[in-house]
Rosetta silent file (secondary structure, phi, psi, omega in degrees, C-alpha in Angstrom):
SEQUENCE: XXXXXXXXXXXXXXXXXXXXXXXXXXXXXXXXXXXXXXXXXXXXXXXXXXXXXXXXXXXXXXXXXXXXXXXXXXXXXXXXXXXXXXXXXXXXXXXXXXXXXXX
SCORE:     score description
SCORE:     0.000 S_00000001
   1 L     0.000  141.611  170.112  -47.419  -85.686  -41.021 S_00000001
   2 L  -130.663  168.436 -166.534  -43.854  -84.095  -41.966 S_00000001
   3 L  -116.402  148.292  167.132  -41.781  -81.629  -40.388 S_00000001
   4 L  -100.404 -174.353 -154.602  -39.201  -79.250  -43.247 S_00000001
   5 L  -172.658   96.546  163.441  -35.917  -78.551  -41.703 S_00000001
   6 E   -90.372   85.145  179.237  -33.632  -76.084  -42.447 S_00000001
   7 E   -88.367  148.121 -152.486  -30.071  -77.077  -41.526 S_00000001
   8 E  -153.995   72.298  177.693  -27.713  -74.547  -41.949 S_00000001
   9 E  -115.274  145.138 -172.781  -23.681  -74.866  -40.526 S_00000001
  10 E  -158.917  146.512 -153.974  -20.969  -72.911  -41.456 S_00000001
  11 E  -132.712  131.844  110.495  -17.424  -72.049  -40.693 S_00000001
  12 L    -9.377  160.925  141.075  -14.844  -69.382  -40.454 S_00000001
  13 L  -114.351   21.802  167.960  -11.372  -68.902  -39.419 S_00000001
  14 L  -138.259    1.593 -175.919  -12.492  -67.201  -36.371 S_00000001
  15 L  -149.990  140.312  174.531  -16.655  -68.520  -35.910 S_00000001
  16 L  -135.641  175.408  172.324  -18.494  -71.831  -36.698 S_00000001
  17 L   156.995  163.939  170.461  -21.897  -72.975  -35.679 S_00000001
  18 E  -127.191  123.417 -162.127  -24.995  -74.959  -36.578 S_00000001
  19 E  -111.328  113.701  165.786  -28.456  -72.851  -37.118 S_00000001
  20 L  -114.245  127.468  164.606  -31.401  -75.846  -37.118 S_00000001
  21 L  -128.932  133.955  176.816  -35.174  -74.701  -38.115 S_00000001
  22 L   -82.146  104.893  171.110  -38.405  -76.326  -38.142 S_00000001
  23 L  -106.023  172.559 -179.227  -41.172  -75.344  -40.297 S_00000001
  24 L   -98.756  -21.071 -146.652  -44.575  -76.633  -40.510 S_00000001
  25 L  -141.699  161.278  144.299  -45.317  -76.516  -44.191 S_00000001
  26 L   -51.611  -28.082  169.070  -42.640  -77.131  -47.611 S_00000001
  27 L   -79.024  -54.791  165.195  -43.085  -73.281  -48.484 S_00000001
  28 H   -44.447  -74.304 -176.528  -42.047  -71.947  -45.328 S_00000001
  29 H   -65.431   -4.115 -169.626  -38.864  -73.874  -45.465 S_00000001
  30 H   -95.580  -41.737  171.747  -38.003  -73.150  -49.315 S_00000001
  31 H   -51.594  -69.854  161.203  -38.590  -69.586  -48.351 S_00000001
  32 H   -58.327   13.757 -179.475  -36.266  -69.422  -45.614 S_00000001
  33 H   -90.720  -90.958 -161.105  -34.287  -71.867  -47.599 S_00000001
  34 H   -57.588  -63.472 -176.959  -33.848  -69.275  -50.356 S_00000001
  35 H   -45.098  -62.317 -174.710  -33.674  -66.491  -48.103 S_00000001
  36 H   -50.310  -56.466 -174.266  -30.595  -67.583  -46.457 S_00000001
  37 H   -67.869   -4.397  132.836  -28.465  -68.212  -49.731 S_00000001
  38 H   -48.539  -17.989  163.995  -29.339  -64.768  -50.620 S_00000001
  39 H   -79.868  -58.392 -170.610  -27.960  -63.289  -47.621 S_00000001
  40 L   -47.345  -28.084 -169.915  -25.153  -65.537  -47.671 S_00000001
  41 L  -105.839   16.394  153.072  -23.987  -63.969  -51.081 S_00000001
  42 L   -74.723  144.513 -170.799  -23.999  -60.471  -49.663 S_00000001
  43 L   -91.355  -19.169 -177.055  -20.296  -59.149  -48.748 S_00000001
  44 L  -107.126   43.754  164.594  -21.192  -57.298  -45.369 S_00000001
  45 L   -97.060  -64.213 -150.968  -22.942  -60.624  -44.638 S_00000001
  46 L  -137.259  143.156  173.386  -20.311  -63.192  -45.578 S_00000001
  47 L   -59.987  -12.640  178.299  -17.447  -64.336  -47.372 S_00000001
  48 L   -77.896  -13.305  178.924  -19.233  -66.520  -49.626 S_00000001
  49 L   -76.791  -24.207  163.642  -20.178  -63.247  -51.519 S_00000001
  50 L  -100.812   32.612  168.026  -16.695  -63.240  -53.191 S_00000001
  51 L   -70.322  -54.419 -131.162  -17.738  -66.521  -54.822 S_00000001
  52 E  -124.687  145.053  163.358  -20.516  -64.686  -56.484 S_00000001
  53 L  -106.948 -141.699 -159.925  -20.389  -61.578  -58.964 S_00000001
  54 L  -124.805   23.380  156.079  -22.659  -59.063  -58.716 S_00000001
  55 L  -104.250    8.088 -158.058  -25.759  -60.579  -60.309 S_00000001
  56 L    72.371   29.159 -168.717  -25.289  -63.510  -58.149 S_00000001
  57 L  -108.971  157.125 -157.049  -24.084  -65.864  -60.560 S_00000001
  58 E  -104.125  115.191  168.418  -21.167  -68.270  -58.923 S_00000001
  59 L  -104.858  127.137  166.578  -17.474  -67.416  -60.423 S_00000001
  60 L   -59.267   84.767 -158.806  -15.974  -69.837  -61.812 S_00000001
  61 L  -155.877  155.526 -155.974  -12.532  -70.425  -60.444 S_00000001
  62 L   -56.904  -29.248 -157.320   -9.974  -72.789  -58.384 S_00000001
  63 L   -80.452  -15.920 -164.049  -10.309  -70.822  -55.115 S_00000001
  64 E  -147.899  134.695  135.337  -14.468  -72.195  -54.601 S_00000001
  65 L   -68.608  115.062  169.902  -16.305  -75.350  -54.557 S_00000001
  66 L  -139.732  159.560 -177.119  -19.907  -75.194  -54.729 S_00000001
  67 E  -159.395  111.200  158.599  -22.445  -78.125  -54.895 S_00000001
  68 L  -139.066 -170.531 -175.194  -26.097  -78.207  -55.153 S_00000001
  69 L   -96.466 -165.548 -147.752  -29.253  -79.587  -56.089 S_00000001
  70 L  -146.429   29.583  152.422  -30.993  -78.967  -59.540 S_00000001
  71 L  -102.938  173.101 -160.571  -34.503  -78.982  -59.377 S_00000001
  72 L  -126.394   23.871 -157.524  -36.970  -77.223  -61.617 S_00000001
  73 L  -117.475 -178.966  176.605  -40.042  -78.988  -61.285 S_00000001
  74 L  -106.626   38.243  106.486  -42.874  -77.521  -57.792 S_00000001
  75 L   -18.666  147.393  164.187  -42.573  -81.082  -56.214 S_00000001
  76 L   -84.736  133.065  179.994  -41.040  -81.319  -52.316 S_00000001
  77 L  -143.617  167.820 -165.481  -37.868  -82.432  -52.929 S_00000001
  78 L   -95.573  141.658 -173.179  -35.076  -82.118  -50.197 S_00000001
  79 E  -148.893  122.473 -133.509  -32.454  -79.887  -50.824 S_00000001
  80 L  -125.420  101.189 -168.528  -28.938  -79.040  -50.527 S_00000001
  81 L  -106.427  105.156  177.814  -26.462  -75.744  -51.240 S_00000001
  82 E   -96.471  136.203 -169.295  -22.352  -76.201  -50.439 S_00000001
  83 L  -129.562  150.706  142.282  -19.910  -73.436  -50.577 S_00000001
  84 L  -148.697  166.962  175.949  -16.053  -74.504  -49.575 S_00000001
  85 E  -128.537  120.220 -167.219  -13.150  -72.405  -50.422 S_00000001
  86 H   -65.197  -33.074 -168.979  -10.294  -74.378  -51.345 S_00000001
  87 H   -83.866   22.392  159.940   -7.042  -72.035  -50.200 S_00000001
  88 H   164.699   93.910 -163.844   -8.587  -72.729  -46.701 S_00000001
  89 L   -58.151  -15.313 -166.091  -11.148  -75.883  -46.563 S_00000001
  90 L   -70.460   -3.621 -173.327  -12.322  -74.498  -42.665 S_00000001
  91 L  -101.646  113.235 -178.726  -14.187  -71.936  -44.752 S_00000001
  92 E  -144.186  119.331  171.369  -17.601  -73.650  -45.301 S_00000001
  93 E  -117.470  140.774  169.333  -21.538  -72.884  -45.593 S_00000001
  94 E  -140.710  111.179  179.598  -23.546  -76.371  -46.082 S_00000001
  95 E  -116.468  145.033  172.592  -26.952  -75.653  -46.249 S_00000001
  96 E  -146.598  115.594  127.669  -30.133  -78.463  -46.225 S_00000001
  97 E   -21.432   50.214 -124.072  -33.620  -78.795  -46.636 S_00000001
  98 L  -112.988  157.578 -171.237  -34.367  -81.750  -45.003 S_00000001
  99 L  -128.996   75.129  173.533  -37.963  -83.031  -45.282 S_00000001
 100 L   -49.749  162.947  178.662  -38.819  -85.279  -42.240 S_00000001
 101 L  -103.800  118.806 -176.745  -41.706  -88.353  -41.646 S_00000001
 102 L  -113.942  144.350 -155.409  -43.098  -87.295  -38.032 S_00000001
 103 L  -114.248    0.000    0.000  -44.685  -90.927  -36.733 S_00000001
């Protein structure tokens, strides 16, 4: 049996935290998976939205770090979206997909 996971911590300069979710199914979590970095790249969400222009595409420039995974195929695959801002590393979103074995 597996469990999905949605880990989700992220930092500020004035709020931090870690948001953990459980799903039962691979769909569930990719949804909320998906769901989040679309919120995240709203501006009266988050700060990670002046990353992003205003089709959602990631601007390229000195000021942002982003790192994630790349697949295209409908396989479970575990999966992982990083934001940092360089001019102040405490500014962070790390998001994961985590795909547990429950014994």
């Amino acid at each position: 049996m597996k469990a999905y996971t949605i880990v989700f911590e992220w930092s500020t300069d004035d709020c931090d935290g870690v948001d953990v979710e459980v799903f039962s199914t691979y769909k569930k979590a990719l949804a909320r998976y998906n769901e989040i970095i679309f919120n995240e790249k709203k501006p009266e969400i988050s700060w990670v939205a002046d990353a992003f222009d205003g089709n959602g595409n990631f601007i390229d420039n000195d000021d942002y770090v982003i790192e994630c995974s790349d697949f295209d195929d409908s396989k479970e695959h575990e999966l992982w979206w990083r934001i940092s801002k360089c001019s102040d590393w405490y500014f962070h979103d790390y998001l994961e997909l985590r795909i547990l074995e429950i014994k």
